[in-house]
LOTI-67879 format. One record per residue: residue number from 1; residue in three letters; chain; x, y negated, z negated of N, C-alpha, C in turn. Coordinates in pm, 1 decimal. Layout:
{NUM "ALA" "A" {X Y Z} {X Y Z} {X Y Z}};
...
This chain:
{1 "UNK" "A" {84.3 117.7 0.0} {0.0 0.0 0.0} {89.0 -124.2 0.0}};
{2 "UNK" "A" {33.6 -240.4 73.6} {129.0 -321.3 117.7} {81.5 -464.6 9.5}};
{3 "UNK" "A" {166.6 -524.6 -27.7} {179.5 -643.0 -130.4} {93.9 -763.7 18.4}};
{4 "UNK" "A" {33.4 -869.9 -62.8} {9.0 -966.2 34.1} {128.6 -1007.1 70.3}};
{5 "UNK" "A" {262.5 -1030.2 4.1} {403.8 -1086.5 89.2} {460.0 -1034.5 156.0}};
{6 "UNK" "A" {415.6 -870.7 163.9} {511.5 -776.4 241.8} {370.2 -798.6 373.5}};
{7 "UNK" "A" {224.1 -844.4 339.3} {209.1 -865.1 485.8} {220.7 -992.9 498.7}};
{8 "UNK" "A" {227.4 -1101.1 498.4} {284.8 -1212.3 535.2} {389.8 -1190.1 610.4}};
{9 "UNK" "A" {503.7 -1111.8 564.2} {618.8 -1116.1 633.8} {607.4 -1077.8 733.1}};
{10 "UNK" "A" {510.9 -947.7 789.4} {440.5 -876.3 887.9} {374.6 -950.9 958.5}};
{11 "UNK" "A" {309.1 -1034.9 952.6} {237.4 -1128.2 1013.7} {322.9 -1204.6 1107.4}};
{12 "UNK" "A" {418.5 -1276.3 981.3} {548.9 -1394.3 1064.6} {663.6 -1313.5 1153.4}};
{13 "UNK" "A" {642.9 -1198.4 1150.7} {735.7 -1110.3 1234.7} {675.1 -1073.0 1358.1}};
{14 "UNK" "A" {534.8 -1076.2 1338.8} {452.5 -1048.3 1499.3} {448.1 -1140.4 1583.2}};
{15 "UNK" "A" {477.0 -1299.6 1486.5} {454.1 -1413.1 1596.1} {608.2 -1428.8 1619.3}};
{16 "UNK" "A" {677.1 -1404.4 1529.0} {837.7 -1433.8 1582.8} {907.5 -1311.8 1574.0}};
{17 "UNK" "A" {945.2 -1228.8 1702.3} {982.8 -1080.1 1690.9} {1117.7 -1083.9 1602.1}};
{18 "UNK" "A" {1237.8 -1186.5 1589.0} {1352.4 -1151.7 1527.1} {1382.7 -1272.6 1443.9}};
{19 "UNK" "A" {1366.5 -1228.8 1279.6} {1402.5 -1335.2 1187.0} {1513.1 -1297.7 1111.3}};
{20 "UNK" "A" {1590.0 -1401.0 1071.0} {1727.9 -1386.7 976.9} {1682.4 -1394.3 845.4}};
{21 "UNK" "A" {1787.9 -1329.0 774.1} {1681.8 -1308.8 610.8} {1673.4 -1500.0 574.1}};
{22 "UNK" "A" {1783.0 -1564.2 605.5} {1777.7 -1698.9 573.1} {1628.5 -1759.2 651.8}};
{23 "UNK" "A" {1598.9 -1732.1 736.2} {1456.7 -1805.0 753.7} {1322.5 -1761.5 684.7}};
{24 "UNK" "A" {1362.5 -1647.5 682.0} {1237.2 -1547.9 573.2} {1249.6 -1646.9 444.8}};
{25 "UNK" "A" {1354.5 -1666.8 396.2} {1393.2 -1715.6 296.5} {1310.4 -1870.6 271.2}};
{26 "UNK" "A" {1385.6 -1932.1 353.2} {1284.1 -2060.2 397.9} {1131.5 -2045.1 383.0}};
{27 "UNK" "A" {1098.6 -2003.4 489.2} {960.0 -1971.1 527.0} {894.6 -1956.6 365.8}};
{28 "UNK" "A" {914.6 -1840.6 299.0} {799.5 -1786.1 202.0} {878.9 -1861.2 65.2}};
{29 "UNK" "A" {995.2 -1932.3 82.9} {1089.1 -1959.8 -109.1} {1124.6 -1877.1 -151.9}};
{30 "UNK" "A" {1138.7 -1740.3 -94.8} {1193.7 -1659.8 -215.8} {1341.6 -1629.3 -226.1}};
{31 "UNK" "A" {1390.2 -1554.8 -327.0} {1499.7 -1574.5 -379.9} {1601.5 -1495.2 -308.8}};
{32 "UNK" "A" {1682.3 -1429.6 -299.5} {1758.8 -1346.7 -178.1} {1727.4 -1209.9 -270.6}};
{33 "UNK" "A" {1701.7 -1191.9 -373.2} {1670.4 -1087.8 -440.8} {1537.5 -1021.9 -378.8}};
{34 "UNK" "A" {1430.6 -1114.0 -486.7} {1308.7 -1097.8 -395.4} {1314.9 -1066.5 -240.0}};
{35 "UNK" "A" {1384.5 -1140.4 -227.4} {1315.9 -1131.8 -47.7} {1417.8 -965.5 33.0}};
{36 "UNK" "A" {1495.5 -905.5 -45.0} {1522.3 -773.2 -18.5} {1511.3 -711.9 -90.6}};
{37 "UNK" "A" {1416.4 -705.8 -172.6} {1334.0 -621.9 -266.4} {1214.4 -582.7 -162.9}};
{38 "UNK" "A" {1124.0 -696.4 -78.9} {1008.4 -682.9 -29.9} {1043.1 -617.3 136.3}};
{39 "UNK" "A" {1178.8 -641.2 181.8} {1248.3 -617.4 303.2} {1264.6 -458.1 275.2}};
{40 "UNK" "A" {1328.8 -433.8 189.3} {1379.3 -292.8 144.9} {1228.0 -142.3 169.0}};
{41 "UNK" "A" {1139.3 -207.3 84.0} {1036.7 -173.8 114.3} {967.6 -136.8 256.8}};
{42 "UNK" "A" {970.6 -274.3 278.5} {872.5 -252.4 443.4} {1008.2 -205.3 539.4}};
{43 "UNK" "A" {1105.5 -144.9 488.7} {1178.1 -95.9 616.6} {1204.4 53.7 543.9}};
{44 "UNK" "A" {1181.2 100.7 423.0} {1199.6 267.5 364.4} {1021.2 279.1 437.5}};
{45 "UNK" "A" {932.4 217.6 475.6} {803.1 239.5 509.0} {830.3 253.9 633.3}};
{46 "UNK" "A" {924.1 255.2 723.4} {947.7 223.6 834.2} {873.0 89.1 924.7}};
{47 "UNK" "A" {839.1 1.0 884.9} {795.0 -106.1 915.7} {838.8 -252.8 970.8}};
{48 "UNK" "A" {963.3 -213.4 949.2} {1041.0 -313.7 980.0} {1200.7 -267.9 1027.0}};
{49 "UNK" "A" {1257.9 -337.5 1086.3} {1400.0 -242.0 1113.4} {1510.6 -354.8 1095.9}};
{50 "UNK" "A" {1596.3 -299.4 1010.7} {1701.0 -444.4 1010.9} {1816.6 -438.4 1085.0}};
{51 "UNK" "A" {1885.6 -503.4 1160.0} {1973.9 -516.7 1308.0} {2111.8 -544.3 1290.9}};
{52 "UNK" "A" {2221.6 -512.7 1277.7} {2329.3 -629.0 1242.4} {2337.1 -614.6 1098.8}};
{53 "UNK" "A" {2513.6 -683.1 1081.9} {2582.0 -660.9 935.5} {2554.4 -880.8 871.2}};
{54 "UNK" "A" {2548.9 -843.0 746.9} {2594.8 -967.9 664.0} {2501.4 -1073.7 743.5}};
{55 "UNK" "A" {2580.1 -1193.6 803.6} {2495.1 -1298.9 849.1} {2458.6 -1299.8 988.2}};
{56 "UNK" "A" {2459.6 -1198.0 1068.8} {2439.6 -1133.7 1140.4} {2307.9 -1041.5 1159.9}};
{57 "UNK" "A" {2316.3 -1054.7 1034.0} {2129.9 -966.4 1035.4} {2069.5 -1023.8 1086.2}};
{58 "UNK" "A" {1956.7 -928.4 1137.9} {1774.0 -1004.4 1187.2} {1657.6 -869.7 1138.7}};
{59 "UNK" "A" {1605.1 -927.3 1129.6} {1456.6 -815.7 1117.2} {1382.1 -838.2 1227.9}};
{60 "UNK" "A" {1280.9 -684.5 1241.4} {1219.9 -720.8 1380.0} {1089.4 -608.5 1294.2}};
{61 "UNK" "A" {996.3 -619.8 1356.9} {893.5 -505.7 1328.4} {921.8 -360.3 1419.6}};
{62 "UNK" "A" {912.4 -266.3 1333.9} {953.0 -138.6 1390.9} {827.0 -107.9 1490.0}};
{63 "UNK" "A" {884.9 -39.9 1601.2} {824.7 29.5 1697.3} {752.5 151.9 1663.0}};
{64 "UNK" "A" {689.5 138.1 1601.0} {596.7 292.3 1569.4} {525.8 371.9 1646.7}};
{65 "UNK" "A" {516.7 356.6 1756.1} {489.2 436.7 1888.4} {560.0 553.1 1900.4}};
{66 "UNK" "A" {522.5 685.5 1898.8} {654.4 759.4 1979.9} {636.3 761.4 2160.1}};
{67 "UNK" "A" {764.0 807.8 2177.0} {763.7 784.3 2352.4} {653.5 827.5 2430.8}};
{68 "UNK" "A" {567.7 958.3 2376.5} {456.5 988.2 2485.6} {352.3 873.1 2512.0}};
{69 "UNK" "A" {331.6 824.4 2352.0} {224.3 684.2 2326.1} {305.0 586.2 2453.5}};
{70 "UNK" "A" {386.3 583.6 2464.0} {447.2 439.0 2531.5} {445.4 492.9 2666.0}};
{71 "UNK" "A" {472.9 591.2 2693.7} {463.3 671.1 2874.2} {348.4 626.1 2922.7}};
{72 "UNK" "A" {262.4 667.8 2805.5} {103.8 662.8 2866.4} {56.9 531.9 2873.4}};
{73 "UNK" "A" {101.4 476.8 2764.3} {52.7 332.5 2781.8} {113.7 257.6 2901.9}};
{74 "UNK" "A" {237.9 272.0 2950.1} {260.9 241.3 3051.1} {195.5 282.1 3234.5}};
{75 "UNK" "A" {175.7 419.7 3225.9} {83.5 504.7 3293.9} {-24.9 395.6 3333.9}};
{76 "UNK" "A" {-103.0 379.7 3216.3} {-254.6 303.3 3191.7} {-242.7 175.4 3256.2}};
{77 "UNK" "A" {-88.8 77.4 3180.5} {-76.2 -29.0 3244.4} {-75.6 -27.5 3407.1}};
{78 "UNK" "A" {18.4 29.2 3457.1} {23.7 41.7 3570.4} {-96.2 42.7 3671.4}};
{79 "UNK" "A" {-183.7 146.4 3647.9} {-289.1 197.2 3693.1} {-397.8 67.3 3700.2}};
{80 "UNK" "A" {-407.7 -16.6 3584.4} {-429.0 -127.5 3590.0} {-414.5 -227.7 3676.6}};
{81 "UNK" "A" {-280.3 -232.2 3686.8} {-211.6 -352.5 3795.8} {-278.4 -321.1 3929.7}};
{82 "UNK" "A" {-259.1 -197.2 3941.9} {-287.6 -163.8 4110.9} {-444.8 -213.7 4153.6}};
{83 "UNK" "A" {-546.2 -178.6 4033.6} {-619.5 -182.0 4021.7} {-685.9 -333.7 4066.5}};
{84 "UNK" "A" {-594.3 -437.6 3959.3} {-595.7 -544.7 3980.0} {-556.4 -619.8 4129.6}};
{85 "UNK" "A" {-447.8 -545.6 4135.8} {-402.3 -562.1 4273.1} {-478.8 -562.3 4419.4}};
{86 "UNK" "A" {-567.4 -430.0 4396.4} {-638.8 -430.5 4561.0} {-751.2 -509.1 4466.7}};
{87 "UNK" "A" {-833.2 -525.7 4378.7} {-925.7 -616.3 4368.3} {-922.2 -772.0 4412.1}};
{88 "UNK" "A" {-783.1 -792.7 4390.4} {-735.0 -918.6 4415.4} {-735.6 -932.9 4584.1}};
{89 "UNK" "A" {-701.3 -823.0 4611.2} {-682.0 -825.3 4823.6} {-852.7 -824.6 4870.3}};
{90 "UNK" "A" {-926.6 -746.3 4807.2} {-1042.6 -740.7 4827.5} {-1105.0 -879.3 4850.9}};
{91 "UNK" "A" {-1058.0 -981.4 4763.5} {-1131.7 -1058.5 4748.6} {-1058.6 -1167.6 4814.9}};
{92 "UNK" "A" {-951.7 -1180.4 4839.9} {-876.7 -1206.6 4961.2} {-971.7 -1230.0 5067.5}};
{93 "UNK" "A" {-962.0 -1066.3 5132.9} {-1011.4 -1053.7 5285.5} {-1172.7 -1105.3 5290.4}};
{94 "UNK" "A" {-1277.2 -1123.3 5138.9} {-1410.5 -1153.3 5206.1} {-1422.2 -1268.1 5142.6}};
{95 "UNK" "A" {-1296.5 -1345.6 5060.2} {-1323.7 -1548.6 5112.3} {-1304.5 -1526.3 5233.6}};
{96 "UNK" "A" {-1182.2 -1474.7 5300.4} {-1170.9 -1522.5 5453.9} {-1269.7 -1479.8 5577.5}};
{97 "UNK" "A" {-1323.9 -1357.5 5556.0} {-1487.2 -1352.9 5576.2} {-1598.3 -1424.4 5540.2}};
{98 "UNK" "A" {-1606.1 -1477.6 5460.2} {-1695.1 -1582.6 5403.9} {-1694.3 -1715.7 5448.3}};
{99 "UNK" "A" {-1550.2 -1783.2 5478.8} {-1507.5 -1910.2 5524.6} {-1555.6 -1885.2 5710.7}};
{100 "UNK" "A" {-1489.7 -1735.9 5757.2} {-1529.3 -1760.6 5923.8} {-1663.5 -1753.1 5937.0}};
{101 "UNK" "A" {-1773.1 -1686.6 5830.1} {-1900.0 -1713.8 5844.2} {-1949.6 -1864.9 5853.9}};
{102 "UNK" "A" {-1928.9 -1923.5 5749.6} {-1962.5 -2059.1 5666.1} {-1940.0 -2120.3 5832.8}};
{103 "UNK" "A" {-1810.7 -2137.9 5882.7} {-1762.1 -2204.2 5989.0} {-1839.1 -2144.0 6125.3}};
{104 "UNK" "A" {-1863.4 -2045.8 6146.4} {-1934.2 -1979.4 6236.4} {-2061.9 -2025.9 6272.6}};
{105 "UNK" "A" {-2167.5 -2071.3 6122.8} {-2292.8 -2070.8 6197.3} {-2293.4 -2197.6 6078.7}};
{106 "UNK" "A" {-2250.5 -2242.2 6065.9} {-2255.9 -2378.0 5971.6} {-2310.1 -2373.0 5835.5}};
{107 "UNK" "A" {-2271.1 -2292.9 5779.9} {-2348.2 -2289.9 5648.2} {-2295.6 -2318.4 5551.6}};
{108 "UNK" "A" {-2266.9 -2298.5 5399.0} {-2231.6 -2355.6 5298.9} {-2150.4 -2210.3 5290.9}};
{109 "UNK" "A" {-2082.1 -2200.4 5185.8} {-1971.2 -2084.5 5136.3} {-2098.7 -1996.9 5076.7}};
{110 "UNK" "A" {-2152.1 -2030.8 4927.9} {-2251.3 -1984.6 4906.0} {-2359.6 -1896.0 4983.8}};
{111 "UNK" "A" {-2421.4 -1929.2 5072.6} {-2481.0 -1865.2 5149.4} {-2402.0 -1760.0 5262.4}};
{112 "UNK" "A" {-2296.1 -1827.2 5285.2} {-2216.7 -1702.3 5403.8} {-2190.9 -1604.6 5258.0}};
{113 "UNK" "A" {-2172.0 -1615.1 5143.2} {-2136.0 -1489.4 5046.4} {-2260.6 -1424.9 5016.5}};
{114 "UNK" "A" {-2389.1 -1463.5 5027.9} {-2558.8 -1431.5 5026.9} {-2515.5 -1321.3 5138.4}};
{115 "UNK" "A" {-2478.7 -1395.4 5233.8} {-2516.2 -1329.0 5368.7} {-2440.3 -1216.2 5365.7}};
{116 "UNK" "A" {-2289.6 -1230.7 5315.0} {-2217.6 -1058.3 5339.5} {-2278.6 -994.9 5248.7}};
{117 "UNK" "A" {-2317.1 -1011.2 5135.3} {-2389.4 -929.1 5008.6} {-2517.1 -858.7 5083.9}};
{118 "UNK" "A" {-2601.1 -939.2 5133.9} {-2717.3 -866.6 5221.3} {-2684.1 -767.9 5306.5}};
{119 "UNK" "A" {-2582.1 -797.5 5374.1} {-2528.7 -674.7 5455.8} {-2477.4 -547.2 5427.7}};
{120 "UNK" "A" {-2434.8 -569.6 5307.2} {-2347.3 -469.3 5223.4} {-2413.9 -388.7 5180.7}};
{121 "UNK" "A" {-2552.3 -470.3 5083.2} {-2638.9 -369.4 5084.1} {-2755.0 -321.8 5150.6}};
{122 "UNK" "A" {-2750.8 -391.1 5320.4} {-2831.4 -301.7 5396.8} {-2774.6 -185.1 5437.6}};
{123 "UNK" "A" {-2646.2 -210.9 5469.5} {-2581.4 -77.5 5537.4} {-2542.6 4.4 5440.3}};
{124 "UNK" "A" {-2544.1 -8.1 5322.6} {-2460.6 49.0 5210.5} {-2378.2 68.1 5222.3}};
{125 "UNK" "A" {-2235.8 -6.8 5217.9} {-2153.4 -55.6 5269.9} {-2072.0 -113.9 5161.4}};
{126 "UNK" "A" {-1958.8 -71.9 5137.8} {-1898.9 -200.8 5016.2} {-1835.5 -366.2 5083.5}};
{127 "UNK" "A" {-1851.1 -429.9 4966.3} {-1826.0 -555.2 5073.0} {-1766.4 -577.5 5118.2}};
{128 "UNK" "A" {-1583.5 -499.4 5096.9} {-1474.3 -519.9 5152.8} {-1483.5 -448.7 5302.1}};
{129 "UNK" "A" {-1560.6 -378.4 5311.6} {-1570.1 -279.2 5449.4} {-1656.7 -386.3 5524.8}};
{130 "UNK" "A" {-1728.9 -471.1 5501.5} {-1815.7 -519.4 5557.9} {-1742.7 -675.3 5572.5}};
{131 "UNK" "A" {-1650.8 -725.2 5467.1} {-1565.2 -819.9 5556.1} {-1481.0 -799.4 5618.0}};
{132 "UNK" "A" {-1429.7 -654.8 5638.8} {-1329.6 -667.1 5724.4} {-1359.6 -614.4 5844.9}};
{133 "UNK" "A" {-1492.8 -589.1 5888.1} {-1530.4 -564.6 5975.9} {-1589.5 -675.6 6086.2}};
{134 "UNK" "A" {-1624.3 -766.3 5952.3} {-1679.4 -948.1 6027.1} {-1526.9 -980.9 6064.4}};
{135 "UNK" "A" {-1435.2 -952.8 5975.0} {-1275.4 -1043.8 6065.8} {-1262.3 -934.1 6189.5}};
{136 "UNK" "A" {-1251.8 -835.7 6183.3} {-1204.2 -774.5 6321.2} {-1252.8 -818.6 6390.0}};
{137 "UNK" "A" {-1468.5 -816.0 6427.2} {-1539.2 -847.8 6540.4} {-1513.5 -1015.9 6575.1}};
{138 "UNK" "A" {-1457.9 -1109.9 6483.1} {-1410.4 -1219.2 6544.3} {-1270.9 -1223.4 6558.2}};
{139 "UNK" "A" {-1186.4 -1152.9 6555.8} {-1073.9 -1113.5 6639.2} {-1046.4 -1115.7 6759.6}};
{140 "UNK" "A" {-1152.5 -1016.0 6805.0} {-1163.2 -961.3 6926.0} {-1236.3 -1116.3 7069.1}};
């Protein structure tokens, strides 16, 4: 069970990943005793990890993940990005479907995006198939 100062310190370590015991020191007033009395603790808890000799030290919050947690989470991230990625192209290709509409028959943006949506779901059709089918036929 964690003291409110041992989470404080936890707290000021999440917003600043690497502190010297001298700023800990600062930060909360405590004494160099105290303040590796409460250090000692949250790092036999594994909670904290201390870096470097003498004035050279820093504390950082320990990585408590093991590697499969972090594979996967990376996995997930990834999978994400891509994700993000063609959503982002998607929407790319049907502004620029949307703009050769708008310009095509004079209409507002708004309504040329009415208009591919109607189409999309007459043909059942997703909308990206259906703007990139309006840029090809004005390609040609």
């Amino acid at each position: 069970m964690l003291t409110n100062r041992q989470r404080e310190i936890l707290e000021l370590l999440k917003s600043k990943p690497l502190l010297t015991a001298e700023e800990l020191r600062e930060k909360f007033g405590f004494s160099r005793a105290r303040l590796s009395q409460l250090l000692a603790l949250l790092i036999k808890q594994k909670l904290v990890r201390r870096e470097g000799r003498a004035r050279a030290t820093v504390y950082r919050l320990a990585d408590r993940r093991i590697p499969e947690q972090v594979r996967r989470e990376n996995w997930e991230l990834r999978q994400k990005v891509a994700q993000l990625e063609k959503t982002l192209e998607d929407r790319k290709v049907i502004e620029r479907a949307k703009e050769l509409l708008a310009a095509q028959f004079d209409i507002g943006p708004a309504e040329a995006y009415r208009k591919l949506q109607e189409r999309s779901m007459d043909s059942g059709r997703p909308l990206r198939e259906v703007a990139d089918r309006i840029l090809s036929a004005f390609e040609i």
